[in-house]
N, C-alpha and C positions, 0 to 999 in steps of 0.2 A: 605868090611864091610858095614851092612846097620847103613846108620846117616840120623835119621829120627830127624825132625826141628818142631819147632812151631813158626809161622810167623804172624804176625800182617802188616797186608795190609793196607795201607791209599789208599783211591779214591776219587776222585773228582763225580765222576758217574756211576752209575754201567752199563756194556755194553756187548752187546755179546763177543767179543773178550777179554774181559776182566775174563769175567766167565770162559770161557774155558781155561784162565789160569789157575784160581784158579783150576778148576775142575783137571785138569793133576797135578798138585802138590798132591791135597787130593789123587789122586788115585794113587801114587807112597808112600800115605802114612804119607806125610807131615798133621800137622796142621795147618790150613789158618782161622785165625778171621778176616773181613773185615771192617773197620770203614769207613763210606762213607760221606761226606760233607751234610749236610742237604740241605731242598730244591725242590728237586727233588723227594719227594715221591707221589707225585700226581699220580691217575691212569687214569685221561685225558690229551692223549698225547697234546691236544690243551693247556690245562690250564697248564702244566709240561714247557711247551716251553717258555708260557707271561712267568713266575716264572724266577726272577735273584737271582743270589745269591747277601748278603748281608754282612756287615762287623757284622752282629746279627750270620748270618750264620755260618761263618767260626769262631767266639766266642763259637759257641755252638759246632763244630768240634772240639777245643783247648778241652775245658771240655770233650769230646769223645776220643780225644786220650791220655788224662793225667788221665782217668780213667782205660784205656783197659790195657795201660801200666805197670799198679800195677802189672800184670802178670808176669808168668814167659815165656818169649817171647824169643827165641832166636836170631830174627831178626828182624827188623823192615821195610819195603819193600813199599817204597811212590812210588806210580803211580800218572805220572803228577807231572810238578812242580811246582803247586800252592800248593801242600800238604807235600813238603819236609822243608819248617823252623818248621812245627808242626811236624813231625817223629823227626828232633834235638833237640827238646825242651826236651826230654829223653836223656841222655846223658850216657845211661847206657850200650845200646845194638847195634851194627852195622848196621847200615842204608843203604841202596839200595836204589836207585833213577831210573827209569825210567822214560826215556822223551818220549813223543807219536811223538812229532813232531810239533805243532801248539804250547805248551807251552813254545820251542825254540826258533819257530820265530814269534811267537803273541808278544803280548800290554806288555807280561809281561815277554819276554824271558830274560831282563835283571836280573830280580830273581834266576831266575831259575839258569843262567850259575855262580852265585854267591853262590849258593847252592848244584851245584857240587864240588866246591871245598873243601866243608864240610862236605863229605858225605862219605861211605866208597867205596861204587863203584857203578860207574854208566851204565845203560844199554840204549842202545838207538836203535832205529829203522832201523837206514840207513848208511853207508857209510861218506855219504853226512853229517849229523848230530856231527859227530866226527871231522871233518874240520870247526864246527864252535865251540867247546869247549874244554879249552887250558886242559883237566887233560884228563887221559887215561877212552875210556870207550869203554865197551865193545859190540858188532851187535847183538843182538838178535831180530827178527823181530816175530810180533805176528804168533803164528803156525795158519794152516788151520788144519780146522777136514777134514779131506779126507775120514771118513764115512758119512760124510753129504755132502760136496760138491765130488759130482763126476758126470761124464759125463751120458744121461740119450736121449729118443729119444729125439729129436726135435720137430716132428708133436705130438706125445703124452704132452711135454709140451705147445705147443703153445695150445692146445685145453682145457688143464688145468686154462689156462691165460684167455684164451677165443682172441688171437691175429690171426689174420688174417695169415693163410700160406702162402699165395701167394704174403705179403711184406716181405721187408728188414725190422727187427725191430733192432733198435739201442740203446741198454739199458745206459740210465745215472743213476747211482745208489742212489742218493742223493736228498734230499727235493731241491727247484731251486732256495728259498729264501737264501742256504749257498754261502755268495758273494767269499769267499775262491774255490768254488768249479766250477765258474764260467758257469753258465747256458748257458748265453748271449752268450755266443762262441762257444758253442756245437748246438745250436740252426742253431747260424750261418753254420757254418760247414754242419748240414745235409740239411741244406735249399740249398749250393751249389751242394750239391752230389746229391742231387735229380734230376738235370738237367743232371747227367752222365752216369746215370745204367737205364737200362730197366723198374728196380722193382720199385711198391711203395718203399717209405723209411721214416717208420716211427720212431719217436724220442721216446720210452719208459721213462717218470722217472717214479721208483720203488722206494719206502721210506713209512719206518711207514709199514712195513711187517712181520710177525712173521716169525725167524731165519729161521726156516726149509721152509720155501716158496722160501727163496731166490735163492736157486740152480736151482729150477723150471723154475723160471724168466730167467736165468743165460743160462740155456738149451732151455728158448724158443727164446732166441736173438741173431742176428746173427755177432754183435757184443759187445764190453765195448767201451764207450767213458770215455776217463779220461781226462779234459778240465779243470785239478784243476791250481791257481797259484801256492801253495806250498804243498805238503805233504810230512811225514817222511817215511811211507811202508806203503801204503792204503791196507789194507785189501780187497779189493772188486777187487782189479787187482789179489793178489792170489787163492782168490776163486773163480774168474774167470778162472785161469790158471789151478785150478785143474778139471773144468768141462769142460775145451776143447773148453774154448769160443774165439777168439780174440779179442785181446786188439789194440786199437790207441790211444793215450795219450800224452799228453805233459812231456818234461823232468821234471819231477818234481819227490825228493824224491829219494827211490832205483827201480822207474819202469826199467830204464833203462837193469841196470841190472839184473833182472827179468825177461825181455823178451829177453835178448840176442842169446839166445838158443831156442827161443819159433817161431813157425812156423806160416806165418798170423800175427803177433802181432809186434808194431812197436812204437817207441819214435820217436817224431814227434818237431821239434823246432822252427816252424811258422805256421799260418792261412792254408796258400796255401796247405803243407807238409800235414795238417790234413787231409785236403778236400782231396787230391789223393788220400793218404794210406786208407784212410774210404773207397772210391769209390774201388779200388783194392782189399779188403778184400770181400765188397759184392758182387762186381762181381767176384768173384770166389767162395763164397757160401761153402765154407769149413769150418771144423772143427780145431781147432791148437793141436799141442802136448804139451801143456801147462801142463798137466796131471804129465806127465815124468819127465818135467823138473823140480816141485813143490815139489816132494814127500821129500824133505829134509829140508823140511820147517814147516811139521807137527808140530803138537800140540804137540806129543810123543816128538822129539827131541827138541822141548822149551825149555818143562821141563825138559830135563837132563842136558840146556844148563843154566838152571838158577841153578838148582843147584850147578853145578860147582862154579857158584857165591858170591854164600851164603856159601859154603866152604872156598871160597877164601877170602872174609870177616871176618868168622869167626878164620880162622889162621892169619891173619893180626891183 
């Protein structure tokens, strides 16, 4: 039987991965109204980034969601948990909590685990993220669109990029000022591999790129460095997996398990372990089956795996 929902959304910020939730919801039919934290509406990414939020800020979000709310809303669906004591300030409609990962173990994760237990069910990113919060909560990991990321030539992207064929290009996906996503040690890392492989080996960072470029990028490099200290399910390792790229990464997060199955692609638990595994993947120069092992991860099955949630909410 179809049970179509009207869902009011809190965000902190609006992001690709975050739209393409909303978008798989609207397209199964759901209604999604978004209220997003102020702040953030600048359209210079330089001046968006000086911009902090304020306690003016999140006053003028209280007033945004105790407006939207008048609604007839079926659910209430806080992403991030800096935005979940404002979803309970409504005490009307069943509340969903999404935790991304950084809001668990940042400045303010103690909120946040105080706010799962007031909530009616929680979703979170990783394995790993459920061993640090005492209520039951449920693995939903952001979907990949696998009509956008998919595997594409090599030499036709590297020429696209404008990257040099005849190097090892090494994609870190992130601005290098993020200290969570540790630049300083990816740096390191390909500064040793340099001395092992034949090839040039250059260090790619890609950041501040429109969505649909990124697969480009993604196909024109011959590997993903993931050199973060913590994450909850980085996105940028499964849209890597879906374009057939490999991964070496540090354990952090559900990469792990991500690449268990994945060929070329490796969790890596020291300095040393990085710099080999990096060197071994470019000296083999191959592609992984990251593709294969991904496809269960879609955007498609998210969203049937959220709404299972908001049912289960709703009968609760």
């Amino acid at each position: 039987m179809e049970w179509l929902m009207n869902v009011l959304h809190l965000v902190t910020h609006r992001s690709s991965f975050f739209d393409r939730r909303i978008e798989s919801l609207r397209e199964r039919g759901h209604t999604c109204d978004v209220v997003t934290v102020p702040g953030r509406e600048l359209e210079n990414r330089a001046e968006r980034k000086a911009t902090t939020r304020s306690f003016q800020h999140y006053l003028r979000f209280y007033g945004r969601v105790l407006s939207a709310a008048r609604d007839s809303y079926d659910i209430v669906h806080a992403h991030y948990g800096l935005t979940s004591p404002f979803a309970l300030t409504q005490p009307h409609r069943p509340v969903i909590l999404t935790l991304w990962g950084s809001d668990l173990f940042g400045d303010f994760g103690w909120l946040t685990e105080r706010c799962t237990r007031l909530v009616d069910e929680t979703v979170v990113m990783s394995r790993e993220m459920v061993t640090h919060l005492d209520v039951t909560a449920t693995v939903i990991p952001h979907g990949v669109d696998l009509d956008l990321f998919k595997p594409m030539d090599q030499q036709t992207a590297q020429r696209e990029v404008d990257w040099d064929p005849a190097a090892a290009h090494v994609l870190f996906p992130y601005t290098p000022s993020r200290a969570v996503k540790n630049y300083p040690l990816a740096e390191r890392v390909v500064e040793q591999v340099r001395s092992r492989i034949d090839r040039d080996v250059q260090l790619q960072t890609v950041y501040n790129v429109e969505l649909t470029d990124v697969p480009v990028y993604m196909n024109a490099a011959d590997a993903l460095l993931l050199t973060s200290h913590r994450e909850g399910s980085p996105n940028t390792v499964k849209e890597a997996l879906a374009c057939n790229l490999p991964v070496v990464a540090t354990d952090v997060g559900d990469v792990r398990e991500r690449v268990a199955e994945v060929t070329l692609s490796v969790v890596c638990t020291d300095d040393t372990e990085l710099i080999v595994e990096l060197a071994r993947v470019l000296d083999q120069d191959e592609r992984s089956n990251g593709r294969s092992v991904v496809r269960s991860l879609s955007v498609e099955r998210m969203a049937e795996r959220l709404e299972a949630v908001y049912r289960q909410a709703l009968a609760g």
